[in-house]
DSSP file (Angstrom, degrees, kcal/mol; ACC not computed):
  #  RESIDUE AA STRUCTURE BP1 BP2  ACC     N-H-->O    O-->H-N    N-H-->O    O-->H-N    TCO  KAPPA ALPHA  PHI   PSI    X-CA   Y-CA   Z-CA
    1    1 A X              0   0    0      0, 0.0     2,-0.3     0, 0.0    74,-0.3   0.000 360.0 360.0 360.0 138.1   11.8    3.2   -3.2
    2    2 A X        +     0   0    0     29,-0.7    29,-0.4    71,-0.1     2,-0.3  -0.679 360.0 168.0 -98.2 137.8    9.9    5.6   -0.9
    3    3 A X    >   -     0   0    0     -2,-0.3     3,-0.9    27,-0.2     2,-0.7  -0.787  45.6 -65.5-112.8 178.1   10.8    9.2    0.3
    4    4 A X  T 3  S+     0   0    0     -2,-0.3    18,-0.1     1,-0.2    19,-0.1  -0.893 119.1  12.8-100.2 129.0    9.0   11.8    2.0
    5    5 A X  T 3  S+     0   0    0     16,-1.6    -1,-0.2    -2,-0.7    17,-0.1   0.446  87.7 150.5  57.1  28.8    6.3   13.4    0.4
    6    6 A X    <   -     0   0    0     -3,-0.9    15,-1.4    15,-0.2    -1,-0.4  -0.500  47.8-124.9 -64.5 162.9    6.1   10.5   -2.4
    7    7 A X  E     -A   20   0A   0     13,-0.2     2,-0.3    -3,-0.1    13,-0.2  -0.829  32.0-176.8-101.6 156.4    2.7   10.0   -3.7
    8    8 A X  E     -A   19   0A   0     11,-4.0    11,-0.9    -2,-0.3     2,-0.5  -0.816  16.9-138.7-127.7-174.3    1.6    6.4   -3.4
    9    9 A X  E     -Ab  18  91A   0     81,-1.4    83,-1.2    -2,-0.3     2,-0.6  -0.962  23.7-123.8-137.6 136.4   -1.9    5.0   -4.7
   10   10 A X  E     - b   0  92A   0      7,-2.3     2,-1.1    -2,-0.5    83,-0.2  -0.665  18.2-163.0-111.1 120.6   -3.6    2.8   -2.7
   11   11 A X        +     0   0    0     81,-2.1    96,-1.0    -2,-0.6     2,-0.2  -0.451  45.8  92.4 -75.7  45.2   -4.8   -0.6   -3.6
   12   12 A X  B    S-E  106   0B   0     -2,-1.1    94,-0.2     2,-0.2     4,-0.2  -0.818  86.4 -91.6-152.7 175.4   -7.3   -2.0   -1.4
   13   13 A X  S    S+     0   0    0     92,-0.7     2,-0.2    -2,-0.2    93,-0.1   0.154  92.4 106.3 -80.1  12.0  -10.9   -2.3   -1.1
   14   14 A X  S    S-     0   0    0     91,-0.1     2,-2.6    80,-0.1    -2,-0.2  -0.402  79.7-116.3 -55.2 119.0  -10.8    0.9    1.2
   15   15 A X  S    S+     0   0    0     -2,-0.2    30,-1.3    33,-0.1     2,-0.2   0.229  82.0 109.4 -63.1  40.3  -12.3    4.2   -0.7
   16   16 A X  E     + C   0  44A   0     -2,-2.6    28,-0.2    28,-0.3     3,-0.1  -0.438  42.6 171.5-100.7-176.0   -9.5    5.7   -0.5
   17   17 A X  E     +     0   0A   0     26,-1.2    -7,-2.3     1,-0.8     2,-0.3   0.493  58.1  27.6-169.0 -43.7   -7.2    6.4   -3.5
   18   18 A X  E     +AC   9  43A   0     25,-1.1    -1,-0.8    -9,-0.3    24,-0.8  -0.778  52.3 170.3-109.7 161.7   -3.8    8.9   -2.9
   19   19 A X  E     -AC   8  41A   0    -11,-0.9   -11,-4.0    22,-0.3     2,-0.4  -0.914  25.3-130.9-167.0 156.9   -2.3    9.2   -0.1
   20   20 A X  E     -AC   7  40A   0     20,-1.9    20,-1.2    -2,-0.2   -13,-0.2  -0.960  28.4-109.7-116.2 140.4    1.3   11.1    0.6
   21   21 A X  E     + C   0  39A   0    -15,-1.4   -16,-1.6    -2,-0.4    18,-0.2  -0.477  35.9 172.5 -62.2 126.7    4.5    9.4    2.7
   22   22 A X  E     -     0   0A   0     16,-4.4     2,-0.3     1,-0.2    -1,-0.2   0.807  65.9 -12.2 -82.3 -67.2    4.8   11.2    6.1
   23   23 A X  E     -     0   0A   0     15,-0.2    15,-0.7   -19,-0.1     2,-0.4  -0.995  58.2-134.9-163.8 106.7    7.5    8.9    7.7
   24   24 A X  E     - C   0  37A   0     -2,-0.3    13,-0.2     5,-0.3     6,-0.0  -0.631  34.3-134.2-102.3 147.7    9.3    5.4    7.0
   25   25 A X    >   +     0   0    0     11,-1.6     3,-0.8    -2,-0.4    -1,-0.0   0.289  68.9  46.8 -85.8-156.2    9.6    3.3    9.8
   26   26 A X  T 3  S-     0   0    0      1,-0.2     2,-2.8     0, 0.0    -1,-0.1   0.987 123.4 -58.9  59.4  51.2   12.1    1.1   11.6
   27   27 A X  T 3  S+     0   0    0      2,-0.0    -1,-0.2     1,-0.0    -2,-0.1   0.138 104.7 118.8 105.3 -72.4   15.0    3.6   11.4
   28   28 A X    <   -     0   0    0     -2,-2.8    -4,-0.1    -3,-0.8     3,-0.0  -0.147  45.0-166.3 -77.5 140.2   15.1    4.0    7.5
   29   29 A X  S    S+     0   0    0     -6,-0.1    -5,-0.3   -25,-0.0    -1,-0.1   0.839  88.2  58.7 -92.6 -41.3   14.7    7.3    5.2
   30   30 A X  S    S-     0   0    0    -27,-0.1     2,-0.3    -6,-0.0   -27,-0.2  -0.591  81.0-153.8 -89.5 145.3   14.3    5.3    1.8
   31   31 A X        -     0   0    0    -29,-0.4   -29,-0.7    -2,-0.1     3,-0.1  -0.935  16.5-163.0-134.2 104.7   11.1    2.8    2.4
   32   32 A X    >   -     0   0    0     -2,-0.3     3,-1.7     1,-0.3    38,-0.2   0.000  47.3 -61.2 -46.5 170.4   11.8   -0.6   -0.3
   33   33 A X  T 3  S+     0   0    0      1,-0.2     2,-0.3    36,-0.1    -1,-0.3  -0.177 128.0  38.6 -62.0 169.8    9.0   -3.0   -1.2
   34   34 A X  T 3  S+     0   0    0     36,-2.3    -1,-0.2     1,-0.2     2,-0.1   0.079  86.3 119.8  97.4 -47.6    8.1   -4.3    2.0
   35   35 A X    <   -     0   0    0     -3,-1.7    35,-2.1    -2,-0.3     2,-0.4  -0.417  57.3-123.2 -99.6 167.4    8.3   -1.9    3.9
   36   36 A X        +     0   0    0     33,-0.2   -11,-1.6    -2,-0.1     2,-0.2  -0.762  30.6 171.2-108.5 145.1    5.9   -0.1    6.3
   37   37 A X  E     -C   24   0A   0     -2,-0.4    31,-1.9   -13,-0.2     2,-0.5  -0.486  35.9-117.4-123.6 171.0    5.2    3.8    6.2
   38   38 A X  E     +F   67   0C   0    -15,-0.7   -16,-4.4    29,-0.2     2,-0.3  -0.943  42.6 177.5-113.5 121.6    2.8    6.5    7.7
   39   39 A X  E     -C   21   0A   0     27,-2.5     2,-0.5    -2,-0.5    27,-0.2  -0.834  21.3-145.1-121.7 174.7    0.9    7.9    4.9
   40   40 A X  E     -C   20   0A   0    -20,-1.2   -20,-1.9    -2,-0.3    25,-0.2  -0.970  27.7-116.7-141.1 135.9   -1.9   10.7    4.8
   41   41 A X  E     +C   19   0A   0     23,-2.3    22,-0.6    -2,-0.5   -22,-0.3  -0.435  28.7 179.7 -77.3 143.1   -4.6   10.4    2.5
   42   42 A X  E     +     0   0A   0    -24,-0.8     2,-0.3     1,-0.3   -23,-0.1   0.918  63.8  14.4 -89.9 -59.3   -5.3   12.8   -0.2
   43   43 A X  E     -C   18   0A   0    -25,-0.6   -26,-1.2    19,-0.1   -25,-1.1  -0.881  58.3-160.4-141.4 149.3   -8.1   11.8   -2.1
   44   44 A X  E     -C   16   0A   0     -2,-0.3     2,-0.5   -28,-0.2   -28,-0.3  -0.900  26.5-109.8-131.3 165.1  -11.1    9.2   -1.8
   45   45 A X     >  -     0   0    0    -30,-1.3     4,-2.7    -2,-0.4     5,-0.0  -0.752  16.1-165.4 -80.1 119.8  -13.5    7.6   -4.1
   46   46 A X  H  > S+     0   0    0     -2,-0.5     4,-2.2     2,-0.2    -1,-0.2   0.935  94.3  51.3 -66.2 -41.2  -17.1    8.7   -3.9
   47   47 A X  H  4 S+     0   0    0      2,-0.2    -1,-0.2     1,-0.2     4,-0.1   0.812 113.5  38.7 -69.0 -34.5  -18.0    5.8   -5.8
   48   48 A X  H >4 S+     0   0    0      2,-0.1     3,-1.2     1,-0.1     4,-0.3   0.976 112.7  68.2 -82.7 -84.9  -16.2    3.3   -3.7
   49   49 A X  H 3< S+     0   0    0     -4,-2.7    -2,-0.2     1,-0.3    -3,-0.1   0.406  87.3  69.5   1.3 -62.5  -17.5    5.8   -0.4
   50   50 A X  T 3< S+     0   0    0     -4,-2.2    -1,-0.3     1,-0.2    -2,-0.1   0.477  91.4  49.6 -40.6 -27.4  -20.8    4.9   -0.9
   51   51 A X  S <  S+     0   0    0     -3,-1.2    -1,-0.2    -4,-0.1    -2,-0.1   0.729  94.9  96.0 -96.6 -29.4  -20.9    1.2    0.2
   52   52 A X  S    S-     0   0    0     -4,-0.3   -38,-0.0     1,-0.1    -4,-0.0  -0.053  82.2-108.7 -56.3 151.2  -19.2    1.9    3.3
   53   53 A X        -     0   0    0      1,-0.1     5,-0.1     2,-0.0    -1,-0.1   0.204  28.3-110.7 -85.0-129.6  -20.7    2.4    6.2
   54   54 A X  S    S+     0   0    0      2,-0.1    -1,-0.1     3,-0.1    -2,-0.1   0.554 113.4  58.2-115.1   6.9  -20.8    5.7    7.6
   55   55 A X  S  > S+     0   0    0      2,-0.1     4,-1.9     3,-0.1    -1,-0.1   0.675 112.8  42.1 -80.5 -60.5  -18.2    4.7   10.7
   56   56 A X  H  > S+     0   0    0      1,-0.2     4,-1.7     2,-0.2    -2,-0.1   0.852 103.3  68.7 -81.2 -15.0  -15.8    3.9    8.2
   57   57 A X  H  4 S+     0   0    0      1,-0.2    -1,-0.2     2,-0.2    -3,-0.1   0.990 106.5  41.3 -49.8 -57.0  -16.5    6.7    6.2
   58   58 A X  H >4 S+     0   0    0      1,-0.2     3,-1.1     2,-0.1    -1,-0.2   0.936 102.1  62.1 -63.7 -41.2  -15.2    8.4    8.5
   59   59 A X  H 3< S+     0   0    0     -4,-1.9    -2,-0.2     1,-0.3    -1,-0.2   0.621 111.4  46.7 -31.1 -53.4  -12.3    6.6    9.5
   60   60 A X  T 3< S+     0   0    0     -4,-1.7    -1,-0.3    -5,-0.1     2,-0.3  -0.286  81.1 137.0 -79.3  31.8  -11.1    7.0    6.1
   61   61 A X    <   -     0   0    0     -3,-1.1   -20,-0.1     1,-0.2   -18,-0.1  -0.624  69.7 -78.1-121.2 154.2  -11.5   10.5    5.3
   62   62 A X  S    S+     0   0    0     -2,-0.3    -1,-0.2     1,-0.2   -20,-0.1   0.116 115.1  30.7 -60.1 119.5   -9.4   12.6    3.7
   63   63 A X  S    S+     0   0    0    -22,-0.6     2,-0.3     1,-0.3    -1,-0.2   0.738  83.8 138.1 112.9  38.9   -6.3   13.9    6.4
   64   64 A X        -     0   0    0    -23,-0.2   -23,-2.3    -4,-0.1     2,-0.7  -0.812  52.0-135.0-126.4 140.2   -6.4   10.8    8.3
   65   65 A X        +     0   0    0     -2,-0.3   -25,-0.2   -25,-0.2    -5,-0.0  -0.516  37.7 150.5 -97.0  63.5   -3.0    9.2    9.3
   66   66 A X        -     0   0    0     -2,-0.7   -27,-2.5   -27,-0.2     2,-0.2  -0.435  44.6-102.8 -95.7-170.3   -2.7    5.5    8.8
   67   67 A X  B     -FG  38  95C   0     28,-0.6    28,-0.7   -29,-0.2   -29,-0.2  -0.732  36.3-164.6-104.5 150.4    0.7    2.8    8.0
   68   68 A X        -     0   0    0    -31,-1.9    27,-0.5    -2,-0.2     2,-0.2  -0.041  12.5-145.5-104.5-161.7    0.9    1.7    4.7
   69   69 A X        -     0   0    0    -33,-0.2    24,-1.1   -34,-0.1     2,-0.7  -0.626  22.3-131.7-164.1 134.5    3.0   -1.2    3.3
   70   70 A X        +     0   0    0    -35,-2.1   -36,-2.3   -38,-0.2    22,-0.2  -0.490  30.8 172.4-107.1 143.5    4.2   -0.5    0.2
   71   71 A X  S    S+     0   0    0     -2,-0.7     2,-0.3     1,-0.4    40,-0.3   0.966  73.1  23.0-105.1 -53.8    3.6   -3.6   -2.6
   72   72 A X  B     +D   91   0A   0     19,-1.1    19,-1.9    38,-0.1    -1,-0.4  -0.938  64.7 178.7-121.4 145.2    4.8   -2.0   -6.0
   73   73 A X        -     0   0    0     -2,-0.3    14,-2.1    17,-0.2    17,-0.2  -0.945  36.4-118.9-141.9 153.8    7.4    1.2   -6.5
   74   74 A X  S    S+     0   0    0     -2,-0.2     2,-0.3   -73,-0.2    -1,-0.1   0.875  90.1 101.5 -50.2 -39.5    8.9    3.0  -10.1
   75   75 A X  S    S-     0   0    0    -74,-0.3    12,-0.2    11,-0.1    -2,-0.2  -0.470  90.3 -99.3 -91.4 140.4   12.1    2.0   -9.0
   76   76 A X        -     0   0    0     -2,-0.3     2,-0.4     1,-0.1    10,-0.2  -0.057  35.0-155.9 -67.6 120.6   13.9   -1.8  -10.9
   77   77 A X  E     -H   85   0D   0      8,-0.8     2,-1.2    -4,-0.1     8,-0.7  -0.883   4.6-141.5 -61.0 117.5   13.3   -4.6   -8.7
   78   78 A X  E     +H   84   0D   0     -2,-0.4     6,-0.2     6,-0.2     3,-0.1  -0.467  31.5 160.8 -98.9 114.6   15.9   -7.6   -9.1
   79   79 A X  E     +     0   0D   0      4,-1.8     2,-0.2    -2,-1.2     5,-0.1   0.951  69.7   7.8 -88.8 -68.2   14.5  -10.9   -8.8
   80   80 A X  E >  S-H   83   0D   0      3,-0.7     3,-1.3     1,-0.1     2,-0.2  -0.513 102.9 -70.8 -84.9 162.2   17.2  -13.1  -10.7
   81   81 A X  T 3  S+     0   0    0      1,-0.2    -1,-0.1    -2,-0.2     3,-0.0  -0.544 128.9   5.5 -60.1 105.0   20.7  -12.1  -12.0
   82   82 A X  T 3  S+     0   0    0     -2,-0.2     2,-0.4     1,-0.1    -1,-0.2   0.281 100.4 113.7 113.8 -12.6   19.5  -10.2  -14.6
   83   83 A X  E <   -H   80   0D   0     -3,-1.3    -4,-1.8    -6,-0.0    -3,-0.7  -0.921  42.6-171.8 -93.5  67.8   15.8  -10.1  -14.3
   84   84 A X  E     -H   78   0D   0     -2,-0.4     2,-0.3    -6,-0.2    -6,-0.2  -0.503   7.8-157.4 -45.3 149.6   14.2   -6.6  -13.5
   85   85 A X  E     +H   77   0D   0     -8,-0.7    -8,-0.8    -2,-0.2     2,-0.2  -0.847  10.4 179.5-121.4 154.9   10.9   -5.5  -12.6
   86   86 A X        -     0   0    0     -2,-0.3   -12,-0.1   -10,-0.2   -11,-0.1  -0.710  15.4-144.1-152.9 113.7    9.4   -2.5  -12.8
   87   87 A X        -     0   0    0    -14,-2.1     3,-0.1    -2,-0.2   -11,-0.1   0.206  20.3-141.0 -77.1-154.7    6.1   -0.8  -12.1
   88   88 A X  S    S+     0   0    0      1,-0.3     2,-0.2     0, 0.0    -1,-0.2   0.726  92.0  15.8-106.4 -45.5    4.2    2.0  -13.9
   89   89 A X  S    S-     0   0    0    -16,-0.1     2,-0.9   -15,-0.1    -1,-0.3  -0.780  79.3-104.1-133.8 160.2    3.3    3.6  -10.1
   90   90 A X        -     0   0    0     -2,-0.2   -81,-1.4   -83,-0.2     2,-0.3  -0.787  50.7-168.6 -81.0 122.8    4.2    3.5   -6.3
   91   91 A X  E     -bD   9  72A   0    -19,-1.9   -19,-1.1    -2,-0.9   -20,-0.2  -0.776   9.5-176.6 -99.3 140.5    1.2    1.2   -4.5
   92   92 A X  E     -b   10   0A   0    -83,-1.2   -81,-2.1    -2,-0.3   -22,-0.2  -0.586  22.1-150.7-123.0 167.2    0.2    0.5   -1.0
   93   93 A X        -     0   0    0    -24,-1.1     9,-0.2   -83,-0.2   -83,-0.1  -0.619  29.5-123.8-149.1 101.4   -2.0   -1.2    0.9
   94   94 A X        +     0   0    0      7,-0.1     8,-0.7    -2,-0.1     9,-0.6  -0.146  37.4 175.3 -64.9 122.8   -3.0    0.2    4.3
   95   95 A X  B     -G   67   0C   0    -28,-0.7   -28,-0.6   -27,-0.5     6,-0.2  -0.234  23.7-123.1-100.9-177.0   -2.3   -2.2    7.3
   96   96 A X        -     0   0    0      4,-0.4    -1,-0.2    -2,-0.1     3,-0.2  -0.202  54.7 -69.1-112.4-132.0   -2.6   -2.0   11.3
   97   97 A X  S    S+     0   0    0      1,-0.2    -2,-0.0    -2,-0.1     0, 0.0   0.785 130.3  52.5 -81.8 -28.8    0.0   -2.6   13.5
   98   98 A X  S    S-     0   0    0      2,-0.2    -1,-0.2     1,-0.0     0, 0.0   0.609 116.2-107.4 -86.5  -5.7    0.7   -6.2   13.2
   99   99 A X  S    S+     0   0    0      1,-0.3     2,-0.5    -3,-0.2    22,-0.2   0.668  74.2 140.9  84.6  15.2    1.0   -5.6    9.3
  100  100 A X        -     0   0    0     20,-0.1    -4,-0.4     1,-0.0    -1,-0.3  -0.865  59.3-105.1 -98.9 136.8   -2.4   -7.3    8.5
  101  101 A X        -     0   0    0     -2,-0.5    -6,-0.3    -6,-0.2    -7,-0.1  -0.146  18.8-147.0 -33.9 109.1   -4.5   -5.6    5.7
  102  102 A X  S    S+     0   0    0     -8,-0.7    -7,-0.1    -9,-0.2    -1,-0.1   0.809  82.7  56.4 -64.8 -41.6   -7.5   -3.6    6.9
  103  103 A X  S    S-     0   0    0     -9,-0.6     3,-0.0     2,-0.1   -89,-0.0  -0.321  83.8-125.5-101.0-178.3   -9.4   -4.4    4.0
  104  104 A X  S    S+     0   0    0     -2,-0.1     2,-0.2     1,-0.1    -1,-0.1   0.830  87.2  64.8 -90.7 -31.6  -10.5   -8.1    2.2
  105  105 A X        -     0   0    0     21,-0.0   -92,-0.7     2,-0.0     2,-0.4  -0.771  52.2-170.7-137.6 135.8   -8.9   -7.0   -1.3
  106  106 A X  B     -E   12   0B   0     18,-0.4    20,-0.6   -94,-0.2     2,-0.4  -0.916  18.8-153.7-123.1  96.8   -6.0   -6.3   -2.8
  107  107 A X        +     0   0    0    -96,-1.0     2,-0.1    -2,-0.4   -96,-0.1  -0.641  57.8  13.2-105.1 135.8   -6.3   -4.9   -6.3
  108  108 A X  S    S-     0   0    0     -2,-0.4    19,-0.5     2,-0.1    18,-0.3  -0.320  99.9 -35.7 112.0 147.7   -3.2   -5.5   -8.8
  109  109 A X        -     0   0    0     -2,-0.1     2,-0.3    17,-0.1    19,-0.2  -0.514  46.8-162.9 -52.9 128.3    0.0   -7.6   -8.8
  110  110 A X        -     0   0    0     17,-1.2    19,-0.4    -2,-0.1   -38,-0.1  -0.979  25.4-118.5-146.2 119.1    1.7   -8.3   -5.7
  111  111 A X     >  -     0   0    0     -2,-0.3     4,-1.5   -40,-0.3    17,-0.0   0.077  22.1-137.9 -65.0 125.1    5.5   -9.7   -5.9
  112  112 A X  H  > S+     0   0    0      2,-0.2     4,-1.2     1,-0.2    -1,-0.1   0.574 102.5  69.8 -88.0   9.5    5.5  -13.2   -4.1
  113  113 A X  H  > S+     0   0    0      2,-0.2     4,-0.7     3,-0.1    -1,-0.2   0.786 104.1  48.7 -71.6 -13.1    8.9  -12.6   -2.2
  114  114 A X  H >> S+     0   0    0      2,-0.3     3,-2.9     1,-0.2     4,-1.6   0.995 112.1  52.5 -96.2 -65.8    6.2  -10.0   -0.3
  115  115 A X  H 3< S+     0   0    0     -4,-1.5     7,-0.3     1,-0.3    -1,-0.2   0.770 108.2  46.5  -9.9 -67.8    4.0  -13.0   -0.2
  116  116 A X  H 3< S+     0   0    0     -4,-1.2    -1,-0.3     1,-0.1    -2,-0.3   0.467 119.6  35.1 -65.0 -12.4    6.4  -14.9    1.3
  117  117 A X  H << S+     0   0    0     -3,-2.9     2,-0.8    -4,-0.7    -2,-0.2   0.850 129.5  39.8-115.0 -59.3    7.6  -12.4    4.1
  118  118 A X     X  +     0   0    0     -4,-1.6     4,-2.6    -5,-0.2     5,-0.2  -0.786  67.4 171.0 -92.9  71.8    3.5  -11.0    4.5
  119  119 A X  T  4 S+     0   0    0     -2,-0.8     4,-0.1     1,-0.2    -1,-0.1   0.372  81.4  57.3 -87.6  22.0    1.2  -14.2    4.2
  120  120 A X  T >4 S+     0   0    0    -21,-0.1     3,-0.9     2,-0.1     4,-0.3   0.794 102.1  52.6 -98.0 -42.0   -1.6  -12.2    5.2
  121  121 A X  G >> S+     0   0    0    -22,-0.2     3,-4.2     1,-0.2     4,-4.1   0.985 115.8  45.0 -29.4 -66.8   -0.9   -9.8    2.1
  122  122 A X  G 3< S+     0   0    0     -4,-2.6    -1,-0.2    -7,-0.3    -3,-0.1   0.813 106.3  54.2 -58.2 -18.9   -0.9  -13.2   -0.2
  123  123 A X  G <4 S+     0   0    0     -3,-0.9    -1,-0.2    -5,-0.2    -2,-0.2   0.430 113.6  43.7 -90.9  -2.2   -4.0  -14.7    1.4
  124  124 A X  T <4 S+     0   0    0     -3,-4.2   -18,-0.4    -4,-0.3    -2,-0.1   0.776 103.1  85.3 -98.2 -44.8   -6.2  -10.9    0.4
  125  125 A X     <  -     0   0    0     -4,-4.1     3,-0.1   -20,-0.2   -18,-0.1  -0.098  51.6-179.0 -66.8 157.0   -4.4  -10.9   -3.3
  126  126 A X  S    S+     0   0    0    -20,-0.6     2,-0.3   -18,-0.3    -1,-0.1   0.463  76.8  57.6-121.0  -8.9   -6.1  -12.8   -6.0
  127  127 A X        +     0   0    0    -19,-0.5   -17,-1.2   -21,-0.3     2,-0.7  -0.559  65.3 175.1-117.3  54.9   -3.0  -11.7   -8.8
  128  128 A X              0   0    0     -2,-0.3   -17,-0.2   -19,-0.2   -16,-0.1  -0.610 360.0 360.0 -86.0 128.4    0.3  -12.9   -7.4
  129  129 A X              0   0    0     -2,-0.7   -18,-0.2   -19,-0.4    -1,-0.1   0.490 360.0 360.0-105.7 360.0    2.8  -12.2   -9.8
């Protein structure tokens, strides 16, 4: 579960690395796995920076507005009667409009009902759990 002003951390092959919830969309104040958000990015990776080019460098640079989709949250998923999940942190993975991934990579575990609803998500991840 999502608010506004969560921190998320963002998974992808993007330099980026924090980012904060502006606004979740569709409606809803609370944002569940699945769903898609407006984040703004905090903080980027130099190290990661470096292989980009210098268009997306920019693109990504810290105060920049993109949609998120959010893949893992702190708060107990239930997959079977009785079966909770839980992560250590909330993770994203910054999409476009149509909800397909901007980047090739998805780094981390990613829930296969999200697979199953987002098969471009499952087709980036290499860890579906």
């Amino acid at each position: 579960m999502l608010n506004l002003r969560s921190r998320v951390v963002i998974v992808d092959k993007t330099s980026t690395v924090k980012g904060i919830c502006i606004k979740v969309l569709k409606g809803k104040k609370i944002a569940n796995l699945g769903d898609c958000f407006l984040l703004s990015i905090r903080a980027r990776s130099a190290k990661k920076a470096s292989f980009l080019k210098l268009r997306l460098q920019r693109k990504f640079a810290v105060g920049t507005i993109h949609r998120g989709l959010l893949l893992r949250s702190k708060k107990n998923y239930m997959r079977f009667p009785g079966l909770f999940i839980k992560f250590y942190e909330n993770a994203c993975v910054l999409v476009n409009k149509r909800t397909v991934p901007i980047s090739n990579r998805i780094y981390g575990p990613v829930l296969k009902e999200l697979c199953m609803i987002w098969p471009s998500i499952g087709c980036v991840s290499k860890n579906i759990f």
